[in-house]
Phi, psi and omega in degrees: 000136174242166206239103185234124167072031179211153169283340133249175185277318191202150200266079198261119197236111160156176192232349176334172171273339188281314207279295191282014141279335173281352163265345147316302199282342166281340174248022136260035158240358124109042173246153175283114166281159152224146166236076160318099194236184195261172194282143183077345168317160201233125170289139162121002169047233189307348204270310161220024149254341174279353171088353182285084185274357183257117209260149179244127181274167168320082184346332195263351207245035192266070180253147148001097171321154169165197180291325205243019160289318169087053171256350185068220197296327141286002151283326185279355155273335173282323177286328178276023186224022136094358175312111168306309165204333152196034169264140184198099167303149194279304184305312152330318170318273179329299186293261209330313176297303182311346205263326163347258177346277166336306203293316182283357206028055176265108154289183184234119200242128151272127165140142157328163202223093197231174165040073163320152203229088184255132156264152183035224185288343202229160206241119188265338185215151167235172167248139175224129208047041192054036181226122181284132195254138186251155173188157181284295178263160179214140170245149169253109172235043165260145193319317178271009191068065196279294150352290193258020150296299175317306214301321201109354170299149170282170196225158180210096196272107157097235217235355211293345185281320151314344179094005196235136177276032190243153171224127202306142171345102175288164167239135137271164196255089201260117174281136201231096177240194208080336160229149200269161167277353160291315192282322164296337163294318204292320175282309120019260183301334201275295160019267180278022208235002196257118155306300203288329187260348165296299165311306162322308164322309182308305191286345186263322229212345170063228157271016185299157163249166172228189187289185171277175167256094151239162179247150184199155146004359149181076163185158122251132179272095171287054138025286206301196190232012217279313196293292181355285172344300168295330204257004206237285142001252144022260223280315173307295161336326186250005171085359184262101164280132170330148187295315206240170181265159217209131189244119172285125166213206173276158191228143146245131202247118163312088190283146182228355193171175198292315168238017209253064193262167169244182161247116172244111148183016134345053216278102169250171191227134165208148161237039149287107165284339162303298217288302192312323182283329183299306172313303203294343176260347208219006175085161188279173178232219198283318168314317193270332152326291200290325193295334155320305200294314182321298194312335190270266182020297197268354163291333212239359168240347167253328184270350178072027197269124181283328166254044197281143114217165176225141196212165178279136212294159170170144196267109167265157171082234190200050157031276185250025178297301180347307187272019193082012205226075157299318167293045190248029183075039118354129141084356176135163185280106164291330187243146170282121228272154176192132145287139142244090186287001185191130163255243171270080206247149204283170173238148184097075144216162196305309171209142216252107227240114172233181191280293188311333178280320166300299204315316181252049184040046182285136171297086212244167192262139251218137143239046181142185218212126166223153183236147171196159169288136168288114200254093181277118194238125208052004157275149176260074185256163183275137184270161158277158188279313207258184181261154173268170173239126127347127121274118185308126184239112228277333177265034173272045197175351166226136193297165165292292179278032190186111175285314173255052163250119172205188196220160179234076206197156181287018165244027170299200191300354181281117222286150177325338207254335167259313184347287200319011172217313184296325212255031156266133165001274183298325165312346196259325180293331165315298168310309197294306188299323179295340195268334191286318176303290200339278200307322173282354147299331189272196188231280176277270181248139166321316213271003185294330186266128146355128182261355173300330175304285191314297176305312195302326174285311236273332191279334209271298178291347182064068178207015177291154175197090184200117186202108202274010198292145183105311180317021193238325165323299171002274193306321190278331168319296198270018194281328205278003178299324189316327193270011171267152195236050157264285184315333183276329211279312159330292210304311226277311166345309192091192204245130214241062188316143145337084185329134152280167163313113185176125161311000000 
């Protein structure tokens, strides 16, 4: 593609690992790239400044990442930033991307992002840090579509379509060392082997099942929910009620080291949306600090691990300088590590991606394929046993009304029951690599190339990750979903064909 009169081919305005693989990836596809990230920001958002090191992967792939895991383009980032199989040091990350970038010769545009410059259908410049930037295309890969806010697009928050004030669970992310993986199998195991918390489990969960107890070469998977439990428990006894309201579940716990762990499962609830979208751009705040402060706390005075502590996750020191990316947090972590698993999702895209259209192989246009369990974190939705597989959905991610404009985010096209499999990373880092080979392929409108197209470059660079195995499974996976009736309220939509181009 060539650029006459523009400062880029395209534009990627968010610093996530979905915006900056997809700007790798469109630009060894031999497009003039940009990356907008915002100042003091850590490239890789959730992945490492948010502290979410136990990264959850393709179900069918749990091999080592690499070219030949059929993890794509994210895999091959996860191997050079030294992952075994899903522990990913945040800092290691933040460089590996940044070296990504350099490599690709991708700049880093630092500074905010205001005043869309659309003509008609197509949007020609934004301004950054007050200086304006021209482009054919612009993707949007910030977590809430922060971008196509500006634009004027709608929203749709949480489960609220549903009739329902919920939004699946934040986490902080608390990194915790001083205790070994030996010691968290142990404790663990003691847990469940405790009546009184066996009895609690029965009495909050009923027969939900839950994962196992495994240890595996960086990770412990804590499944049961009895260590929860114990933290809860605790906290009565000492009078301390939670900041926020609060849920026992299972932990995935990250190994970093020898005494080096992240946490991920801490489940608080909030439906406030200024609070969420505020977390989701700014980092946690002073509550979920404390509730962090609790958590080592109740290690090192109820599990007895004494040198426990825990603080909320954050990438210190200066990441991306090495690579040209000075504004990547000298001096210390500008954000407090927090999941925000769910904000918004958009409305206006070509076609609105629901969990009953994954369930029934519907024929959608595809740049890949990810399989995961669907995750209601406080809904009392019937889980599946198996994972369902994703078609990565190129028109989830592209507008009606806005011919080279699109977005690669848990706030793409997707109704709540799928965000709950859609808003993970590699779906979206997929989604992000497919739309950006689009655009450097195209001319006019994103949505003009094939996606058969899209896959065949993408195989070229050795960066697919469309591996159709399980789809046949789909249905008999999701059938115990039928009797729910957010999922029937979907299924009853009917199959939502891919909208055209048009206000």
């Amino acid at each position: 593609m060539t650029s006459t009169g523009h400062d880029f081919d395209i534009l990627v305005v968010g610093h996530e690992t979905e915006g900056v693989l997809a700007a790798v990836a469109a630009a060894r596809a031999g497009a003039r790239v940009g990356l907008v990230a915002p100042p003091g920001r850590i490239l890789g958002g959730l992945l490492t400044e948010g502290g979410l090191a136990y990264v959850d992967r393709d179900s069918r792939h749990l091999a080592p990442p690499g070219p030949g895991s059929g993890d794509g383009i994210f895999g091959a980032f996860l191997a050079r930033a030294g992952v075994q199989l899903v522990a990913l040091d945040p800092e290691r990350g933040a460089s590996t991307l940044a070296r990504m970038l350099a490599e690709a010769h991708v700049p880093v545009l630092r500074g905010t992002w205001a005043e869309p410059r659309p003509e008609g259908d197509r949007l020609r410049a934004l301004k950054v840090a007050g200086q304006s930037v021209a482009a054919r295309f612009f993707l949007d890969a910030t977590p809430d579509g922060d971008l196509l806010e500006l634009l004027g697009e709608r929203f749709t928050f949480g489960f609220s379509e549903h009739g329902l004030p919920q939004v699946l669970g934040i986490s902080p992310v608390p990194r915790v060392t001083g205790v070994t993986p030996a010691q968290i199998v142990e404790a663990c195991t003691r847990a469940m082997a405790d009546p009184d918390l066996e009895a609690r489990r029965v009495r909050l969960f009923g027969a939900r099942r839950f994962l196992d107890l495994d240890r595996g070469p960086d990770y412990v998977l804590v499944g049961p929910p009895h260590l929860a439990l114990a933290f809860m428990r605790w906290r009565e006894a000492q009078g301390l009620a939670p900041a926020l309201p609060f849920e026992a579940d299972g932990f995935n716990v990250a190994v970093l080291g020898p005494a080096d762990t992240s946490w991920n499962g801490l489940i608080y609830f909030s439906t406030d949306a200024a609070e969420l979208l505020d977390w989701s751009r700014r980092g946690a705040d002073d509550r979920l600090a404390f509730e962090v402060a609790i958590f080592g706390r109740w290690m090192r005075e109820d599990l007895g691990w004494k040198d426990a502590e825990a603080a909320l996750a954050g990438v210190s020191g200066d990441p991306g300088g090495d690579q040209g990316d000075p504004g990547a947090g000298r001096g210390g972590a500008s954000y407090r590590g927090v999941y925000v698993r769910q904000t918004r999702h958009l409305l206006g895209t070509r076609l609105r991606l629901s969990l009953p259209l994954i369930a029934a192989n519907a024929a959608i246009r595809r740049a890949g394929t990810f399989a995961y369990y669907p995750d209601f974190r406080g809904l009392r939705v019937t889980p599946t046993g198996r994972p369902l597989v994703a078609r990565v959905a190129l028109d989830a991610g592209l507008l009606v009304a806005w011919r080279n404009v699109a977005i690669a985010s848990r706030a793409a096209g997707y109704t709540p029951m799928a965000h709950s499999l859609c808003r993970l990373v590699q779906y979206n880092a997929t989604l992000g690599a497919g739309l950006a080979v689009a655009m450097a392929m195209g001319c006019c409108d994103v949505g003009d190339i094939p996606d058969d197209a899209v896959r065949a470059e993408l195989d070229r660079m050795q960066m697919v990750a469309d591996d159709p195995t399980g789809l046949e499974r789909n249905p008999e996976v999701a059938a115990p979903l039928e009797a729910d009736a957010m999922f029937r309220a979907e299924a009853a939509a009917g199959v939502e064909l891919p909208r055209p181009f048009g206000r």
